[in-house]
Structures are given as structure tokens and as C-alpha cells.
N, C-alpha and C positions, 0 to 999 in steps of 0.2 A: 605790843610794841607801840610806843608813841608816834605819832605821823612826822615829828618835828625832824628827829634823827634816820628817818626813812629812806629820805632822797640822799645825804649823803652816803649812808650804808650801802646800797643799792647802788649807787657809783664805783664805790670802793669796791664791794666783787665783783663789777663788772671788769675794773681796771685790772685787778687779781688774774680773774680767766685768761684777756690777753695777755699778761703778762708772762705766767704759766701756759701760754702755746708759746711766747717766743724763746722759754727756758725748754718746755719740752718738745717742739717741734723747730721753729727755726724763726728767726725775727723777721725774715722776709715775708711770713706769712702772716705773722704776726699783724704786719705793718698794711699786708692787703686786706686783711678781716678788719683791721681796723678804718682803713678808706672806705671801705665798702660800708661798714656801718655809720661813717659820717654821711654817706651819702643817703641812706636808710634814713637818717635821724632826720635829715632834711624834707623829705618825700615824705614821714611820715608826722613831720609839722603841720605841711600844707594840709594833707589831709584832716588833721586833729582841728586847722584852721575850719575847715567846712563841719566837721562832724561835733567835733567840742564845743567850740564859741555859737554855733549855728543850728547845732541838729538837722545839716542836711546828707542825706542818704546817698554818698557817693560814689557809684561803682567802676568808673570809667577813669581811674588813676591809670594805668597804662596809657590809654590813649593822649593822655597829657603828657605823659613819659615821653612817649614816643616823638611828640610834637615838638617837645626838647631836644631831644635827640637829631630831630631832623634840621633844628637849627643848628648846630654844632656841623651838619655836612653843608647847610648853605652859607653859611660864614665863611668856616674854614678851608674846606677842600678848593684846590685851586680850579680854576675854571676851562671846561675841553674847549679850545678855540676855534676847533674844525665843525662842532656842533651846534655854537654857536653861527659858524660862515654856514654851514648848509640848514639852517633852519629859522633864522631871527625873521625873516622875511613871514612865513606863516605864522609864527608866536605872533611879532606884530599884529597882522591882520586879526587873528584868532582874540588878542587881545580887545581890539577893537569893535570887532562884532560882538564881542562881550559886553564892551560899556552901551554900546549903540542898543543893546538888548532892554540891559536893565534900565537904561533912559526911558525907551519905549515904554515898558512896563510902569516905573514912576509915573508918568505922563500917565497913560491911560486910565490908572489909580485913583488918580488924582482931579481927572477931567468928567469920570465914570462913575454917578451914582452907587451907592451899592447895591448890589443885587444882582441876579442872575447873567445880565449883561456884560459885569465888570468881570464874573467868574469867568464867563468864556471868552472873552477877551482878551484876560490872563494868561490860563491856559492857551489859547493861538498863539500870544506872542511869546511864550513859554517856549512852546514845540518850535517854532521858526527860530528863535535865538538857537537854542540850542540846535538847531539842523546848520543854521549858519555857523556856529564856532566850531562845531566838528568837523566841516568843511575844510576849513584852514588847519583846526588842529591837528586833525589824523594824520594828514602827511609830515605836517611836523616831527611829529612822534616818530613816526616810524623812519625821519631819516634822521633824528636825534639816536635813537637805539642801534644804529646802523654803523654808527661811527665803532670801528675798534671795539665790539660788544663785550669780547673777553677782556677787556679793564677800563674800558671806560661805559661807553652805550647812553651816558648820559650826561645832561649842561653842566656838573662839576655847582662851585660854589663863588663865593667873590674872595677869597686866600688870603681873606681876612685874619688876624691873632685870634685863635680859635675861644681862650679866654672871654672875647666879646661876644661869644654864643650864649653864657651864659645866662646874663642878663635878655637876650635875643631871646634866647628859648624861653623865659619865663614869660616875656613880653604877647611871643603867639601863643604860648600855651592859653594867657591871659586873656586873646583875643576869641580863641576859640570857644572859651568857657562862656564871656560874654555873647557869643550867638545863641548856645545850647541852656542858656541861662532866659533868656529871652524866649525860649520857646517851652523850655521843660518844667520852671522852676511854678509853676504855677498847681503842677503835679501834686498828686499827695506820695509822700515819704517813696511806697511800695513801686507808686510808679515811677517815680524818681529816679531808684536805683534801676528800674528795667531800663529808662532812656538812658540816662548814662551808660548803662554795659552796650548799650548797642552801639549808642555812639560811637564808645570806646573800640567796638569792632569794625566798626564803618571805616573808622582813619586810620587802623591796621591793616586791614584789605586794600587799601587804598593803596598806603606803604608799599605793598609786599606786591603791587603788580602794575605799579606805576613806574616801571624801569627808566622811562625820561629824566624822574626827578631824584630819585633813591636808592637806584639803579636794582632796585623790588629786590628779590631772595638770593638776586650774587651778590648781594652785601658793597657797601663803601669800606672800604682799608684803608689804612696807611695815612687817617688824619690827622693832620699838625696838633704837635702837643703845647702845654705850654712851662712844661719844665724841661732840662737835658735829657738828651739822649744816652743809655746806659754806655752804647759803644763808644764814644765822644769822651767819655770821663774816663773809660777801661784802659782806652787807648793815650791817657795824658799822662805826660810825665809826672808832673805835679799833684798831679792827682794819685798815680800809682806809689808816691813816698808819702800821702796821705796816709793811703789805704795801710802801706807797710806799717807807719806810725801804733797803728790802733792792731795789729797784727794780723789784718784781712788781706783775703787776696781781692786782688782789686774788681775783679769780675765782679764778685757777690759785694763789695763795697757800694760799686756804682749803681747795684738796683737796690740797696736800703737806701741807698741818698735820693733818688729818683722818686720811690716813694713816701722820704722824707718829705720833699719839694709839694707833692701831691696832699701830704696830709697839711701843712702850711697851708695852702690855698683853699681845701676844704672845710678845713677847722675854722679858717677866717669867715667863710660863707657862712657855716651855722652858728658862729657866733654872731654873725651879725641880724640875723633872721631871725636870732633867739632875742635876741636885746629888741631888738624891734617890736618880736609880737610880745613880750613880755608887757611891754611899756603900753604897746596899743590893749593887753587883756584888762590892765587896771587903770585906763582911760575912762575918762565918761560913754565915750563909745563902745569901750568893752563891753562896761557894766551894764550897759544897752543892748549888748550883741546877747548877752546873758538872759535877760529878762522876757528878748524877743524867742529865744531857746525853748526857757522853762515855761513862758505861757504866752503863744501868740494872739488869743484872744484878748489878754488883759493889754500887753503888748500896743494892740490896735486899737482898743478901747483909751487906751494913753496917750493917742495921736504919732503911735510911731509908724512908719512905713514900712511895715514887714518885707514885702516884697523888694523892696531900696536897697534893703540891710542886708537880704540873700541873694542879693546880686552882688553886693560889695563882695561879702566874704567870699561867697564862689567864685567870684574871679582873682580875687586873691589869694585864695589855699590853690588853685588850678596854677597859677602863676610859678609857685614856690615849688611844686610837684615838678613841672615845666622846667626848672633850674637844675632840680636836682638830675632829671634825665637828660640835660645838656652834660650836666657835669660827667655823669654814668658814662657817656659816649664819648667823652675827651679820657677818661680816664682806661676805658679799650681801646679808643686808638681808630673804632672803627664802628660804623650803623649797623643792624644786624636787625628786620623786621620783625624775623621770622623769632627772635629770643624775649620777643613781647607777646606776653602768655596773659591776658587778662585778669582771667578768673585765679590762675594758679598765682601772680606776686601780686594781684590785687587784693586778695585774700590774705598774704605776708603782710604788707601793708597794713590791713586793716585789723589785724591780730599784734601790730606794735602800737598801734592808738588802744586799740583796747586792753594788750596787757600792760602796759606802762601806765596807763591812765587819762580817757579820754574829759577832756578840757585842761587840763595839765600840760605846759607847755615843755615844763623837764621832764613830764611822765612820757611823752611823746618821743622825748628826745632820748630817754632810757628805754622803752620800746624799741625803738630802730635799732641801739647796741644790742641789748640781747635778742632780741629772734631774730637778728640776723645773723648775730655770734654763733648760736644755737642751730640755726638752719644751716650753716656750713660746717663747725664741728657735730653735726650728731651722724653724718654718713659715717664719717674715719673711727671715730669714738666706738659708734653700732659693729663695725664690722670687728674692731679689736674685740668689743665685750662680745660679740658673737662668737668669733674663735676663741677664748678664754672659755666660753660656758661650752659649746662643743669640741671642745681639747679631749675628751675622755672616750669620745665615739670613734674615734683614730679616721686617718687620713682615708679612708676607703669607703665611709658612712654614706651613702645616699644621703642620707637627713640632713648629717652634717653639712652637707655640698650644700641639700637645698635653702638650709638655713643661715648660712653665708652667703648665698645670692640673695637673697630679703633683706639681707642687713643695709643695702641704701636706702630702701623704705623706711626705715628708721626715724629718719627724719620727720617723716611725715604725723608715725605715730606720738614722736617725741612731742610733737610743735601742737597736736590736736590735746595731749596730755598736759602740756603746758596751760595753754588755751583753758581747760577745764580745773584745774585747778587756783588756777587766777578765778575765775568763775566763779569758783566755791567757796574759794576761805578769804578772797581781795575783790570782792566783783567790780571794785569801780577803780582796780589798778591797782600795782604799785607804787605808784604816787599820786595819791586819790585828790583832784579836781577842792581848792578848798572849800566852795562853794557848792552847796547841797541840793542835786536839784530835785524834781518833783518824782513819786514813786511809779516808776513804769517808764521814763522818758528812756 
């Protein structure tokens, strides 16, 4: 097969399969497999941004997820005001002993030779800041958690339009990546990937027990959306002679329109991310980001700043990953720490960059449709083909039983088979990168 006609073919089944779930199963689901892989396609940009254009080794994709996510609850959720009255007075302080810290520490840095002096002089003002801010924080904390614990227990957000999380979450995710950039990117590849996954689990733990801020593993609910509400449109007049019009009942009208609304606002985001980094892949920059890729020795020898260029791009594939987990969490409704699994959707992630086609910015964005397509129809598909091939052992089978409880594993084996066959007969994607890089990269 020619490469030319790849990328649309490759669309066109994709568009096929959803289409064929919403004739054979229901359009409402249709319409959520399909959000969900916009939102795939997005997450697995950013990353293709760091892995494709950069060659850098990045395992800590949730953790930026996450970061997104958590802007979407300080945006949007409104703010507990009784939490605020019984605790701003410590934050203040806590706040304050904090810059007072780090001034101190600047200062001594700065006024301190290097050498063994300045280390332990560091570390002293290290230990005392930090004995001072806990000082003030802890009681913070613990009369922040104290408010209302069963729905609130924590400061809420600024009830902002949750929509400007968006951009928010991309913004810290952005920020975060420039710290961890700044310390790890100096790593070779192998280490790379260990800092990042740790990372990635430092700021989940964090998450998941920092109840002041995230309210940790009771989860945040009930976040401002920013399309209508299904019950708002079920209940309008106008809306129920809509629904009549087109022969629905209005219930199930108002949640295709709803996710209408949803895929409008997503589709706009990765269209806009895809034109962007398309234009930025075949910029002089790109073809820079390419070259620093395929050979960073020749690269350096060129006068380019290797290190500049893998700060740029990690902070901007971190960014975009960042957006898409704000979006994830506007499109629940609600924070959930504990559904940030590292290794298990970091891994989905990084199997849509590789089977669509890592430096390929459509092959990324065809990536994110099918394994995500795939990863949620192969449990219901598995469990049909399993009772179709055990139909003949009759209802009473031991084996049969046990072999219809496996069938949600399914998935797993489906997606590793997938995985292995892109491997073998496409190893550089379905929509192979058109630039050729060097053997072994």
C-alpha cells in the first residue's frame, strides 16, 4: 500500500467503526467513545510532541494529566467560605514563612562561597523553613478538613467558567514540566523515563492525601460544565417539540445534544493543536527539533542548544497533555485521584504514539481514535465472542463460566496484540513519520 492514501483510509475505518457502534449499539455511546478519543487524540499529541519531534523518554503523562485535572477544580468549583473564615489567617502566615525561607536561602547562596559551608547552611535554613511553615500550616489543614468533611473538607476553587481551566491546566501542567525539566532533562533517555514515572507518582500521592486541596480519595463532584445540563433541555418545552420533530424522546435527545455540545468544544481544541503543531513540525524550528532528534552530537556540533530545544518541547508536549486532562475532568463532571493509574493509561498513551506513528502528528491523532476505540469496545465485543465460542458447553460448564469471567481481560490481550502487530508488519505506525530517521532511534 502506498503511504499517500494511508492516512485517509485509516480515517475512513476509523469513522466506519464509530459509526457501526452507533447503528449497532446506540449513538449515545457512540458520541462518548468518540469524546473520549478527542480527548486521547489530544494527550497523545503532547506526548508524540516530546517523543516524536524530541526523542525524549516520557513516563510521567498522568502526572500532568492530573495537574490538569486539578486545575479544572481550582477554576471552577466554587469556593467553601467557612474555610476560608477559619483558616486564611494560617495560610497567610504559612505563606509567608515560606517566601521568608526561600529569600533566606537565595541570600545565603548567593553571599556563600561554594563549598561545604554553603551545603550546610542550606540544608539549616532548609530544616527551619520547613519547621516554620508546618507551624502555621498544620493547623490550617486540619481546620480546612474539618469544615463539613462529608462534602466539602476543603478551600473549593474561584467558580470561575470552568472552560478557562483549560488553558489553566495546560499553563501548570507547563509549569510543572519546566521545574522537572530543569533538573531531570540532563538524564540519559533510561533515566529520564525512571524520573518522570516518579514524578508522576509524587504528584499523585500528593493528590490523593492532600484532602485541603483536592479533597484526596472523596473525590470533587458536581463541577461546573460548560455546555447544558441534560435536565434543563428534557424539561423545555421547546426543546421537547424538538426532540418530537426528529421522533426522540426527549430524555435521550438531551444527552446526544449535550454530548453534541462536548464534541464541538473538543474537536475545536484538537483542531486547533493540530494546525499549530503541524505548522510548528515544518518550521525552521521543526526541522531543528528533528535534527537535534536524529543526531544530538551533529546537532551540538552545529551550534544548536540541545538542551534549550528539550526544554522547549517538554514543556510544551507537558502543556498539551495538561489541557487534555483539564478537558477529561470537565467532561466527568468531577476530580477522581485515585482513576490516575500511571503505568496502566500511561502505557495507552504511549501505544497511540506508537501505533499511529511516532513523529507524525495525524498518526498521533489516529493513534488516540483507535486504542482508545479498541480499549473500550474489546471488553463488550470479548465477552459476546466468548459466549458465541462457548454456546456449545451449555449454561452449567465450569469452563464456560470461567471463560466468560476473562473475557474483560480481553482488552488487555487485544491491545498487546495490537501493539505487536503494528510492530511487525508497520513498525514506525500507521502513518509513518515522513522523515526517515536513523536505525535504532
Amino acid at each position: 500500500m502506498r503511504e499517500v492514501p494511508r492516512a485517509p483510509l485509516c480515517f475512513a475505518v476509523m469513522a466506519g467503526l464509530l459509526m457501526l457502534v452507533g447503528f449497532g449499539q446506540s449513538w449515545s455511546l457512540a458520541l462518548s467513545i468518540f469524546n473520549l478519543c478527542l480527548i486521547s487524540a489530544v494527550m497523545a499529541l503532547g506526548l508524540n510532541m516530546q517523543w516524536g519531534y524530541a526523542g525524549l523518554f516520557n513516563v510521567g503523562v498522568m502526572g500532568f494529566a492530573a495537574l490538569g485535572g486539578v486545575a479544572a477544580v481550582l477554576v471552577s468549583a466554587p469556593p467553601v467560605a467557612e474555610a476560608w473564615r477559619v483558616a486564611w489567617s494560617d495560610l497567610l502566615a504559612a505563606a509567608l514563612a515560606l517566601l521568608a525561607s526561600v529569600a533566606a536561602i537565595v541570600a545565603a547562596r548567593r553571599g556563600i562561597p561554594p563549598g561545604g559551608l554553603r551545603m550546610a547552611v542550606t540544608a539549616f535554613l532548609l530544616l527551619v523553613g520547613y519547621g516554620a511553615v508546618r507551624v502555621f500550616f498544620d493547623p490550617a489543614v486540619e481546620a480546612i478538613e474539618a469544615v463539613d468533611p462529608a462534602k466539602t473538607g476543603f478551600l473549593g476553587g474561584l467558580g470561575l467558567p470552568v472552560i478557562l481551566a483549560w488553558p489553566i491546566g495546560g499553563a501548570v501542567a507547563a509549569g510543572a514540566a519546566w521545574l522537572i525539566a530543569k533538573v531531570a532533562l540532563g538524564l540519559r533517555a533510561d533515566y529520564l523515563a525512571i524520573a518522570t514515572l516518579g514524578i508522576a507518582e509524587i504528584v499523585l500521592a500528593i493528590l490523593k492525601n492532600e484532602d485541603w486541596l483536592t479533597r484526596g480519595v472523596k473525590n470533587v463532584t458536581g463541577l461546573d460544565r460548560p455546555t447544558p445540563y441534560e435536565v434543563d433541555l428534557r424539561d423545555s418545552a421547546g426543546f421537547q417539540d424538538f426532540a418530537a420533530g426528529f421522533g426522540l424522546d426527549a430524555g435521550e435527545a438531551s444527552t446526544i445534544v449535550v454530548k453534541l455540545c462536548y464534541t464541538g468544544l473538543f474537536l475545536a481544541v484538537l483542531v486547533l493543536i493540530l494546525v499549530l503543531a503541524q505548522k510548528a513540525l515544518h518550521s525552521p524550528w521543526g526541522r531543528m527539533m528533528r535534527a537535534v532528534r536524529d543526531n544530538e552530537v551533529a546537532a551540538e556540533a552545529m551550534g544548536k542548544d540541545v538542551t534549550r530545544r528539550h526544554l522547549e518541547i517538554f514543556v510544551i508536549g507537558a502543556a498539551v497533555i495538561g489541557m487534555a486532562g483539564a478537558m477529561l475532568t470537565t467532561l466527568d463532571g468531577q476530580f477522581t485521584p485515585g482513576s490516575y493509574q500511571p503505568l496502566r493509561f500511561t502505557f495507552l498513551v504511549w501505544v497511540m504514539v506508537i501505533v499511529g506513528g511516532s513523529g507524525n502528528n495525524w498518526g498521533a491523532v489516529l493513534g488516540g481514535f483507535f486504542v482508545w476505540f479498541v480499549w473500550i469496545e474489546a471488553e463488550p465485543v470479548g465477552a459476546w465472542a466468548m459466549d458465541v465460542a462457548t454456546a456449545m458447553l451449555g449454561e452449567g460448564s465450569s469452563l464456560r463460566e470461567h471463560l466468560l469471567a476473562g473475557a474483560p481481560y480481553m482488552r488487555v490481550c487485544v491491545m498487546g496484540l495490537i501493539l505487536l502487530l503494528v510492530l511487525r508488519f508497520s513498525p514506525r505506525g500507521l502513518i509513518p513519520d515522513a522523515v526517515h530517521r536513523r536505525a535504532g532511534h
